[in-house]
C-alpha positions as CSV (number, residue, x, y, z in Angstrom):
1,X,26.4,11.7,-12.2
2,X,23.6,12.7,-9.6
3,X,24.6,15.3,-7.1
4,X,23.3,13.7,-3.9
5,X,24.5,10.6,-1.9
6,X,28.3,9.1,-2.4
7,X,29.6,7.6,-5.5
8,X,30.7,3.6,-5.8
9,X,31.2,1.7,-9.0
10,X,30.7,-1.9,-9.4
11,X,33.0,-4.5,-11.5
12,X,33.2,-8.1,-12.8
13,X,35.9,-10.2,-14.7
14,X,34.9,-7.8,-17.5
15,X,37.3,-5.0,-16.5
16,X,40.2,-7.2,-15.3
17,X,43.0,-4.0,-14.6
18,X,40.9,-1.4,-12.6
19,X,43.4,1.6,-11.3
20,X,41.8,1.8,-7.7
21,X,43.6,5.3,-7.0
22,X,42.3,6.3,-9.9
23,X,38.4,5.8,-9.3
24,X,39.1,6.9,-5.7
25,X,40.5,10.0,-7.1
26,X,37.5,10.5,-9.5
27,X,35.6,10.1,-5.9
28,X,34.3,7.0,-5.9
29,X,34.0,5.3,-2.1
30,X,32.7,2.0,-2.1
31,X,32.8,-0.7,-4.7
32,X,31.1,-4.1,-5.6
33,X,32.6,-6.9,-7.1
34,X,31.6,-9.8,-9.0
35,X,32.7,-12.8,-7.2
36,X,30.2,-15.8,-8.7
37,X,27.6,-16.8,-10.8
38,X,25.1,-19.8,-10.5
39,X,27.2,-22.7,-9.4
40,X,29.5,-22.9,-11.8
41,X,31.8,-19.3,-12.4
42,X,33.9,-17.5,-10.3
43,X,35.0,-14.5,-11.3
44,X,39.4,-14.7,-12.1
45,X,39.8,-11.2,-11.2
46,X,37.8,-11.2,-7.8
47,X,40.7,-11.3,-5.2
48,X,42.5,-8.4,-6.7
49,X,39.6,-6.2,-7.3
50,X,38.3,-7.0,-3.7
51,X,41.6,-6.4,-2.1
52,X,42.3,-3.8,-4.4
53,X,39.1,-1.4,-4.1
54,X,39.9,-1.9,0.0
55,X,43.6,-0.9,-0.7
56,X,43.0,3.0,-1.9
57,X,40.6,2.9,1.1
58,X,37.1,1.9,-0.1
59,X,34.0,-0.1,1.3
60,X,33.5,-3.0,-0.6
61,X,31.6,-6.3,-0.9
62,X,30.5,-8.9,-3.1
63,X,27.9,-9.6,-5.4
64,X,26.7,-12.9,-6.9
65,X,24.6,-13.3,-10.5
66,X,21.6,-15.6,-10.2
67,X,20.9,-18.0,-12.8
68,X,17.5,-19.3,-10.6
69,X,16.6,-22.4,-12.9
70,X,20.5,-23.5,-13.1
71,X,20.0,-24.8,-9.2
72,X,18.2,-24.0,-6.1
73,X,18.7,-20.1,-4.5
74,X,20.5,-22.5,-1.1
75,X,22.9,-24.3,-3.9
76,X,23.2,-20.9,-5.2
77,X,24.1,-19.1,-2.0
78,X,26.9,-21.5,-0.8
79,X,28.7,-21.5,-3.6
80,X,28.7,-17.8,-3.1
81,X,29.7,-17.4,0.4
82,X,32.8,-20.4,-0.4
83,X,33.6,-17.7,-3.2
84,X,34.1,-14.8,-1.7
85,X,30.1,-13.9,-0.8
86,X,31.0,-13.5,3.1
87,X,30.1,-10.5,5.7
88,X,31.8,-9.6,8.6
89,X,31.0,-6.2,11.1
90,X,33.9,-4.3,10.5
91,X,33.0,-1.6,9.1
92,X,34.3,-1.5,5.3
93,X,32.5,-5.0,4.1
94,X,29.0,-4.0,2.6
95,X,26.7,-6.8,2.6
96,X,26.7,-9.7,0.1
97,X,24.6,-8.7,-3.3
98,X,22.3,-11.3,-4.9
99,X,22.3,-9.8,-8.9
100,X,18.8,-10.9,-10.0
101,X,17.8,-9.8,-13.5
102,X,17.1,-10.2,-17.1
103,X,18.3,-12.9,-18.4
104,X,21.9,-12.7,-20.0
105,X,21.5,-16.1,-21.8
106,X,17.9,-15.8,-23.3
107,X,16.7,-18.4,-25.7
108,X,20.4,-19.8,-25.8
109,X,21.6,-23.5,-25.5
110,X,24.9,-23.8,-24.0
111,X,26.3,-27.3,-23.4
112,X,23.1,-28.9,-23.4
113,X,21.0,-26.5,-21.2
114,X,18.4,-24.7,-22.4
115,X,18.6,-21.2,-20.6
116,X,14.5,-20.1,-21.1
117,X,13.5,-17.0,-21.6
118,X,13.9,-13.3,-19.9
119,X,12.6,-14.9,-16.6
120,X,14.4,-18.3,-17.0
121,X,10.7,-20.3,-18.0
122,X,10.0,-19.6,-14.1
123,X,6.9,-19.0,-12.6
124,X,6.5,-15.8,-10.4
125,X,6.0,-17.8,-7.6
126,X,9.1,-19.8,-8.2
127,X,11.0,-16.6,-8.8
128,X,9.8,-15.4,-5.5
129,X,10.5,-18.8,-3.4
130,X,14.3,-19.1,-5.5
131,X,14.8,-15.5,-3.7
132,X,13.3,-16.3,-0.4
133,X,15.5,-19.5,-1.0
134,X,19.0,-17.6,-1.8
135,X,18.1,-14.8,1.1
136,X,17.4,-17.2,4.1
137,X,20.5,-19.4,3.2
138,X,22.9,-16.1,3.2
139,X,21.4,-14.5,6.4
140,X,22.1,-18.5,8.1
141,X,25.6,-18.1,6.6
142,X,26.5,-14.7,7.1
143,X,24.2,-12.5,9.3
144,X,22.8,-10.6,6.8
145,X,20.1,-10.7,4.6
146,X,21.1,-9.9,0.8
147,X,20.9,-6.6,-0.9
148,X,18.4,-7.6,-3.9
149,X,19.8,-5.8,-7.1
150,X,17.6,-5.8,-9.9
151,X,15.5,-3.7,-12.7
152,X,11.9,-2.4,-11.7
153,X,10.1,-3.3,-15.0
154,X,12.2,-7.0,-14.9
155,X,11.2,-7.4,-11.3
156,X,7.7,-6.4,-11.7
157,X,7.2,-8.4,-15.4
158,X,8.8,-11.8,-13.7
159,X,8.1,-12.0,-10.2
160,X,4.2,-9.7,-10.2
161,X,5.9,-6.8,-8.3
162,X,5.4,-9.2,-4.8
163,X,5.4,-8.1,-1.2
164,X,7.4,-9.0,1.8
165,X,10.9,-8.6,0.3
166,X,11.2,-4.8,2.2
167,X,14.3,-6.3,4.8
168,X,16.1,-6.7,1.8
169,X,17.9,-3.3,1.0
170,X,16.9,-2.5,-2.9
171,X,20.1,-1.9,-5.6
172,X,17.9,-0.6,-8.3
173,X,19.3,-0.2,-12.2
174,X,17.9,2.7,-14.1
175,X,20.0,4.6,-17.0
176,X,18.5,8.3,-18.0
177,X,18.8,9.2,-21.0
178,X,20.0,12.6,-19.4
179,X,20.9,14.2,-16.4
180,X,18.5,13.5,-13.2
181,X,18.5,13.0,-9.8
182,X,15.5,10.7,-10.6
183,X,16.2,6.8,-10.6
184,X,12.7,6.8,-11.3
185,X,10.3,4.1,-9.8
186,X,10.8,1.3,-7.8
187,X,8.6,-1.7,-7.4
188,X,6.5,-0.4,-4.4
189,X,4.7,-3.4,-3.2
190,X,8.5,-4.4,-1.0
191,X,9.6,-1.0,-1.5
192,X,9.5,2.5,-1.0
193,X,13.0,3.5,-1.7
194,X,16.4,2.3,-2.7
195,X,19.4,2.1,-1.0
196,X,22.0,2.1,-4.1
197,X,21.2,3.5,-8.0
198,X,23.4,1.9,-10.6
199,X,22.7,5.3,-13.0
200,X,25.3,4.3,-16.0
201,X,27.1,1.6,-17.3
202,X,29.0,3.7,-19.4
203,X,30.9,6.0,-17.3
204,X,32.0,7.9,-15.5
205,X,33.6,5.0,-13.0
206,X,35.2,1.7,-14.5
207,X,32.5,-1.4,-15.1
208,X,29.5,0.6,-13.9
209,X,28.6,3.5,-12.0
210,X,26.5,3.7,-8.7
211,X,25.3,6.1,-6.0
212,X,24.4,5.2,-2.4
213,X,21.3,7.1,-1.6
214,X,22.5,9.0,2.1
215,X,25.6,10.1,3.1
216,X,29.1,8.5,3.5
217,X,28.2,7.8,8.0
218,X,24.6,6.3,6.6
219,X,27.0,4.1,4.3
220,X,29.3,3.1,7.2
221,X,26.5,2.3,9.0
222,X,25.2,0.0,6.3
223,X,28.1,-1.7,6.2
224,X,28.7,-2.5,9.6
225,X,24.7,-3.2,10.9
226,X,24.2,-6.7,11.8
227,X,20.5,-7.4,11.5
228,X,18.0,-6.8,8.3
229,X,16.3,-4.4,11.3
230,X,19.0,-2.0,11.4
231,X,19.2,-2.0,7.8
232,X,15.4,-1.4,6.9
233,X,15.3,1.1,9.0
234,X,18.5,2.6,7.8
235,X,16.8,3.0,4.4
236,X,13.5,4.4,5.6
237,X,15.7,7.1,7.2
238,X,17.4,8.0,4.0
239,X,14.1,7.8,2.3
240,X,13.2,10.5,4.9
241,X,16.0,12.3,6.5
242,X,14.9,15.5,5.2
243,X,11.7,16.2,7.8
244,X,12.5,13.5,10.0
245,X,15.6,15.6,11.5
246,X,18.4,13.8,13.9
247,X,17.1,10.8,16.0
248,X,15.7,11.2,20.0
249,X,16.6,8.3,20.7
250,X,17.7,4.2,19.1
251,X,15.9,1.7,17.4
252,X,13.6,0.1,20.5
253,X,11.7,-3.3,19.8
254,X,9.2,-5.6,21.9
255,X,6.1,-4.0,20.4
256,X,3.6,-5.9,19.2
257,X,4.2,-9.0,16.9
258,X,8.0,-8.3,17.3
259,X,7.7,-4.8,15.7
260,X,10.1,-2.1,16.5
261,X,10.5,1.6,16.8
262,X,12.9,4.9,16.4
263,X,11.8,8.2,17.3
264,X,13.3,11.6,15.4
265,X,12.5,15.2,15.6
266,X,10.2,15.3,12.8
267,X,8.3,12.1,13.2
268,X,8.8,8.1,13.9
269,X,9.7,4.9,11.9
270,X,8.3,1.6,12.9
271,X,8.8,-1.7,11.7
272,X,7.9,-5.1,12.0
273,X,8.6,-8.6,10.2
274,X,5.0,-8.1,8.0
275,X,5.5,-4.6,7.4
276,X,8.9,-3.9,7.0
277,X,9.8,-0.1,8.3
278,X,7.8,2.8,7.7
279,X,8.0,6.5,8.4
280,X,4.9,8.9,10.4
281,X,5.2,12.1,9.8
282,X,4.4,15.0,12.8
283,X,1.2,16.4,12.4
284,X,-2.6,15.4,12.1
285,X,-1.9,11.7,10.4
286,X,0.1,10.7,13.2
287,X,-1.5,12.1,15.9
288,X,-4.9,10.5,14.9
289,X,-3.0,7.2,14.9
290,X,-1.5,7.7,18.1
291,X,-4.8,8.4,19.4
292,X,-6.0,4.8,18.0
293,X,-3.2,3.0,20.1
294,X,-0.1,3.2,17.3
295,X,0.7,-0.4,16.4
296,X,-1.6,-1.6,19.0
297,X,-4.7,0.2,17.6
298,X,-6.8,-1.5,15.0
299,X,-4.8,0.4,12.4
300,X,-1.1,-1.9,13.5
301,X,1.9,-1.1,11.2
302,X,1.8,1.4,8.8
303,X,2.3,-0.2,5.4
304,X,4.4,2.9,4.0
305,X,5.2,6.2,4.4
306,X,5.3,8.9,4.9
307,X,1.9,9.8,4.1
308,X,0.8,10.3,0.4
309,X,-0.9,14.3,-0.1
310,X,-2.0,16.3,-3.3
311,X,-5.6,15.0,-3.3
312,X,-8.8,16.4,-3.7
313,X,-9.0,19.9,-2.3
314,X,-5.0,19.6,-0.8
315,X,-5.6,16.2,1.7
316,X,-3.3,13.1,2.4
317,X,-3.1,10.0,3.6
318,X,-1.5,6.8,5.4
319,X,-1.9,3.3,4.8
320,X,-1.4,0.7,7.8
321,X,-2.5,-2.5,8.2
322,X,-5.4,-1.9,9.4
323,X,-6.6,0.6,7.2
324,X,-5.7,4.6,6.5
325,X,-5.7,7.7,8.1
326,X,-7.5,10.4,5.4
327,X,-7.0,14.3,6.1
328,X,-8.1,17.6,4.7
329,X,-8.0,20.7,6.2
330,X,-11.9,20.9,6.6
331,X,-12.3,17.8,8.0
332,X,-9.2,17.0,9.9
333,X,-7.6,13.3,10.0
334,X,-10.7,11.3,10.2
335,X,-9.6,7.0,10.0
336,X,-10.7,4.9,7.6
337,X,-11.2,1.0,8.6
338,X,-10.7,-1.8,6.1
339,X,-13.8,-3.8,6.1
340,X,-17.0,-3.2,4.6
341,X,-17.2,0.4,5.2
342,X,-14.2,1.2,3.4
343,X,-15.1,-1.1,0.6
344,X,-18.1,0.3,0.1
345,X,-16.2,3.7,0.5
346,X,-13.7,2.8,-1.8
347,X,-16.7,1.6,-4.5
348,X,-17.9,5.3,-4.8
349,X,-14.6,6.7,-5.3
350,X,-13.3,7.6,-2.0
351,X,-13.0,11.3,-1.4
352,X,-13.2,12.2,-5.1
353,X,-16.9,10.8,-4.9
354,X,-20.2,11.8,-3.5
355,X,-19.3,11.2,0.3
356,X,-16.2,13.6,-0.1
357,X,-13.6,13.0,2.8
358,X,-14.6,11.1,6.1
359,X,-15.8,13.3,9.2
360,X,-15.7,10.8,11.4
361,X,-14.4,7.8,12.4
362,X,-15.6,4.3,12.2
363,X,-18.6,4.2,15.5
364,X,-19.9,0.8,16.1
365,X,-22.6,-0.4,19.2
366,X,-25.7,0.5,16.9
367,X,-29.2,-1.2,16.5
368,X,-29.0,-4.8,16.1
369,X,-24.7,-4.7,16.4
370,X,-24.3,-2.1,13.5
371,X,-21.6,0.3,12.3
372,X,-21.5,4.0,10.8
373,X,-19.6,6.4,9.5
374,X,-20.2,9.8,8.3
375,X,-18.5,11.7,5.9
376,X,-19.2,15.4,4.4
377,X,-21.3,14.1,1.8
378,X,-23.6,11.4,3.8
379,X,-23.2,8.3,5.8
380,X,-22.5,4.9,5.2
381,X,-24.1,2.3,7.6
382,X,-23.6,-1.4,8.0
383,X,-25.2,-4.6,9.7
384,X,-24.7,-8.3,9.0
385,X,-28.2,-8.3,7.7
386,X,-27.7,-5.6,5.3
387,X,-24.0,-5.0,4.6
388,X,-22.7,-1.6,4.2
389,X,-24.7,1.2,2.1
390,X,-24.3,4.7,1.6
391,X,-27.0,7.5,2.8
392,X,-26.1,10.4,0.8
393,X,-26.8,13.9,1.9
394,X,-30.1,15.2,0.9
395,X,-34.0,14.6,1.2
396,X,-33.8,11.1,1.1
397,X,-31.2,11.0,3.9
398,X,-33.1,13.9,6.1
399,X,-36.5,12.0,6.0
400,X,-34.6,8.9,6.8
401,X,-33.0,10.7,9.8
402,X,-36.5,11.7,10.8
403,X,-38.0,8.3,11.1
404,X,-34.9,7.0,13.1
405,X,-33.3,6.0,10.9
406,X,-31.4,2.3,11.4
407,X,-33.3,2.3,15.2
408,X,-36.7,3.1,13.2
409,X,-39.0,1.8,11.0
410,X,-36.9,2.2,8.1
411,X,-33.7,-0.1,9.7
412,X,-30.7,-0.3,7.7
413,X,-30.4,0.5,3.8
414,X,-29.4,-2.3,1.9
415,X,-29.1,-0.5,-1.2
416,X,-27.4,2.5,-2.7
417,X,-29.7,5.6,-3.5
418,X,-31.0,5.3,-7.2
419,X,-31.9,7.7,-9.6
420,X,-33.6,8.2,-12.9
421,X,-36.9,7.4,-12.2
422,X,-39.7,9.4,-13.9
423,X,-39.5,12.9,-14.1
424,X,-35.9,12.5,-12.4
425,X,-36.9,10.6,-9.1
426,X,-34.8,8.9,-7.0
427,X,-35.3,6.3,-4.4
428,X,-33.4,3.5,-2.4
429,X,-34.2,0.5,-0.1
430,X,-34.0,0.3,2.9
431,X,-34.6,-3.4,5.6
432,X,-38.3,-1.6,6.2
433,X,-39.1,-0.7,2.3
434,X,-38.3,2.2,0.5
435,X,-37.4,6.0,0.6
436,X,-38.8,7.3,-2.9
437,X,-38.4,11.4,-3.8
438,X,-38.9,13.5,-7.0
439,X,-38.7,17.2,-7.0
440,X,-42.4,17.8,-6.7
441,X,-43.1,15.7,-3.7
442,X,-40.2,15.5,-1.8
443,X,-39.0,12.2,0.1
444,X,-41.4,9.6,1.7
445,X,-41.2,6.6,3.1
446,X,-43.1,4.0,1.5
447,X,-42.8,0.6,4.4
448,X,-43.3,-2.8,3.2
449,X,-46.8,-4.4,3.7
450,X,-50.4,-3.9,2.4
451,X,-50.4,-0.6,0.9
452,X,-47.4,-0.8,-0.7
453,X,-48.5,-3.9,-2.3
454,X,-51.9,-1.8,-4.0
455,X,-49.0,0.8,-4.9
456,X,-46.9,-1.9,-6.6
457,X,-49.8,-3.2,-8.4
458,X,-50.9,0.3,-10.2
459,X,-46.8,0.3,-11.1
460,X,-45.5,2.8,-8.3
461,X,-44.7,5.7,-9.7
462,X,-45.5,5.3,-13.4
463,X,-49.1,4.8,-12.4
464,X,-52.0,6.8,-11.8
465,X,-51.2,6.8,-8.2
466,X,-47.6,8.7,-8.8
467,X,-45.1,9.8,-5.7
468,X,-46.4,9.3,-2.6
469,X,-46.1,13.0,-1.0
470,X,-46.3,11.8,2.6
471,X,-45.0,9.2,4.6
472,X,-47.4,6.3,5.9
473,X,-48.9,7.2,9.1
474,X,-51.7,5.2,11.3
475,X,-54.1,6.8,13.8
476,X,-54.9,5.2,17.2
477,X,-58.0,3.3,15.8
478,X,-55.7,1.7,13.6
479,X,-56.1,2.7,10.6
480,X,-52.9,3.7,8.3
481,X,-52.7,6.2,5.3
482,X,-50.6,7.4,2.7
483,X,-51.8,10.0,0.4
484,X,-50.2,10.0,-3.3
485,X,-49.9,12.8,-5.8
486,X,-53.4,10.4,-8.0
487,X,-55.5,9.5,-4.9
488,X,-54.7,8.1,-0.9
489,X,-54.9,4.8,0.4
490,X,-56.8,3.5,3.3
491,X,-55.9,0.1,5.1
492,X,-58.3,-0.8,8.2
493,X,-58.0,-4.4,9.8
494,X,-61.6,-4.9,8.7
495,X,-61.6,-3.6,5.3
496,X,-58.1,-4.3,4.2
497,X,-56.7,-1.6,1.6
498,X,-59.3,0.8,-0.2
499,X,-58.4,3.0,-2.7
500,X,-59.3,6.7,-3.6
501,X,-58.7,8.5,-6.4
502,X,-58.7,12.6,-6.5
């Protein structure tokens, strides 16, 4: 039995006596009772076990098993609700259950129908729909939206672990092997929490045993809210009552795209239809998303929470729509755009690669409508023309900087920096031609046109000429030079290139 949250059991026709006093005694406080399954069972024992659990004093509701490829999740629901499925606000109903799991009646034909197999021969698509299906029809029926019970590796092998089921409050079904506090993991895409943890079906409670993840005025709550808001934001609070601390204040809605909002001591949860609701915790994170606007920044919604820490060198981080908000404590909470920045970001293995965390934000406005970002170890730069490229920190990067860099002759990289030239050069493109270093000549810029063309033809660097150890530079008469570590060459109008060897 964990030792947080209050006890509940659930039963079907499978335990047909259950002494109520009894489990109340043992401390049970809410209870869930089978009442249908598909279209075609109805649990004998339901009225006495509903009426029953309520009798010693309980909170109690109703739960319906799915058989999705029996009939349609609408079919499904109203024969439900005409069997006992039904909500009302007062207080000791808990909403209506839809039980959706393995399959009971795998590989089996009874009367004729071919049951399928775990996930009934159904697409995860059609999994997903059947629920969509069952959840609209209930909250048009009754008012509420269904809790979804079900198993994490079930739900994530069947239906591909799918978003946009976080309104529904989560019953998840895990049995350890021993003692825990741990129901383990959920399936996080809809999910960050559960509301309910059926931990045994063995005891210690008649049929199986549960724990509802807050305390007994979170339950009552529960039971008598009368919107999915109120309850996804009930479960985010019990996801996160420990730093959150006591509310300043009640859920408040008419943000942006019909999200909502709930202050607390230790932070905020928002919440809107796309997002579901999410904690922010006090501190850096938040206060650079306030800074961007909130939910009407370019971040929106954040996509969970709180934030996420034990990274490289002790940072964190939030996702949002928009993006995520990256901190550590030497660079502070920097944002980090989706887009091509971030992709490009994310392709050299965010702060665990060469960049390291960000130092800035996302700055647009530069030469020909580009963007930049600069992080501890470099920059990454982006233009329609090019697409976004990193400029790591070093030689290449400073001689870059020196020429002016996207505003100057060298314009926007369009290419990672690349190493393992001979005798362990590097060098990378860039819209004007290329930065090329080695260790004995440092970084030059080598721009596209005549001379680099002779240089091409003796095979760059491999040839006689070798590095170049300065950058091209022209005189007033107009002639242009580059000097290499084999000879120089000389580009007049009149002449063209000429060629000099040491």
């Amino acid at each position: 039995m964990p030792t947080f949250g209050v006890q509940g059991l659930d039963v079907s026709g499978h335990q047909p006596s259950v002494d109520w006093q009894q489990q109340w005694n043992m401390g049970a406080r809410f209870a869930y009772v089978k009442a249908t399954e598909g279209n075609y069972y109805k649990n004998p024992s339901y009225s006495s076990q509903y009426q029953g659990s309520r009798n010693v004093g309980m909170i109690r509701g109703a739960y319906h098993f799915a058989i999705p490829n029996w009939s349609s999740g609408a079919d499904q629901a109203r024969y439900f609700v005409q069997n006992g499925g039904g909500w009302s606000a007062d207080g000791y109903t808990m909403p209506p259950v839809l039980d959706f799991e393995f399959n009971p009646y795998e590989g089996r034909t009874i009367n004729g129908f071919y049951f399928g197999n775990t996930c009934y021969n159904m697409s995860p698509s059609q999994l997903q729909s059947w629920v969509r299906d069952f959840g609209n029809t209930m909250q048009a029926l009754t008012g509420r939206l269904p809790v979804i019970y079900t198993n994490t590796s079930w739900w994530n092998q069947c239906l591909a672990n799918p978003s946009g089921f976080g309104d529904y409050p989560l019953w998840i079904a895990a049995y350890p092997s021993s003692p825990t506090n741990n129901a383990g993991p959920v399936p996080t895409a809809s999910w960050s929490g559960y509301s309910m943890w059926q931990y045994s079906s063995t005891g210690p409670f008649a049929g199986d045993s549960n724990v509802w993840n807050g305390d007994y005025a979170s339950l009552q709550r529960f039971a008598r809210a009368g919107s999915g808001i109120e309850e996804a934001f009930n479960r985010e609070y019990q996801a996160s009552s420990s730093w959150l601390g006591n509310p300043w204040g009640p859920i408040a809605c008419g943000l942006v795209n019909n999200g909502c909002y709930q202050i607390f001591q230790g932070g905020s949860i928002q919440w809107s239809p796309a997002t579901g609701a999410h904690s922010v915790r006090d501190g850096a994170i938040r206060g650079t998303y306030q800074r961007s606007g909130s939910e009407n920044g370019p971040l929106g919604y954040p996509v969970f929470g709180p934030e996420i820490c034990g990274l490289k060198g002790g940072g964190c981080y939030q996702m949002f729509q928009g993006g995520a908000v990256i901190w550590n404590s030497v660079t502070g909470a920097q944002i980090s755009l989706a887009g091509p920045i971030r992709d490009r970001y994310a392709s050299m293995g965010f702060e665990n690669g060469p960049l390291g965390y960000p130092t800035s934000s996302q700055v647009c406005g530069l030469a020909s409508g580009g963007c930049s970002q600069s992080f501890q170890g470099g920059d990454i730069l982006w233009s329609s023309g090019s697409g976004a490229y990193a400029v790591t920190a070093g030689a290449i990067r400073a001689n870059y900087g020196s020429l002016g860099a996207q505003g100057g002759q060298p314009g926007y990289p369009v290419s990672n920096e690349v190493c393992g030239l001979k005798n362990g050069g590097c060098y990378q493109f860039f819209q004007g031609g290329s930065m090329i270093w080695s260790s004995t000549t440092g970084a030059h810029f080598s721009p596209f046109g005549s001379i680099r063309g002779v240089w091409a033809s003796q095979n760059f660097e491999n040839g006689w000429l070798g590095y170049p150890f300065t950058n091209e530079y022209c005189s007033s008469s107009g002639e242009c030079r580059q000097d290499f570590q084999g000879g120089s060459l000389i580009w007049t109008p009149k002449t063209g290139v000429s060629v000099y060897r040491r």
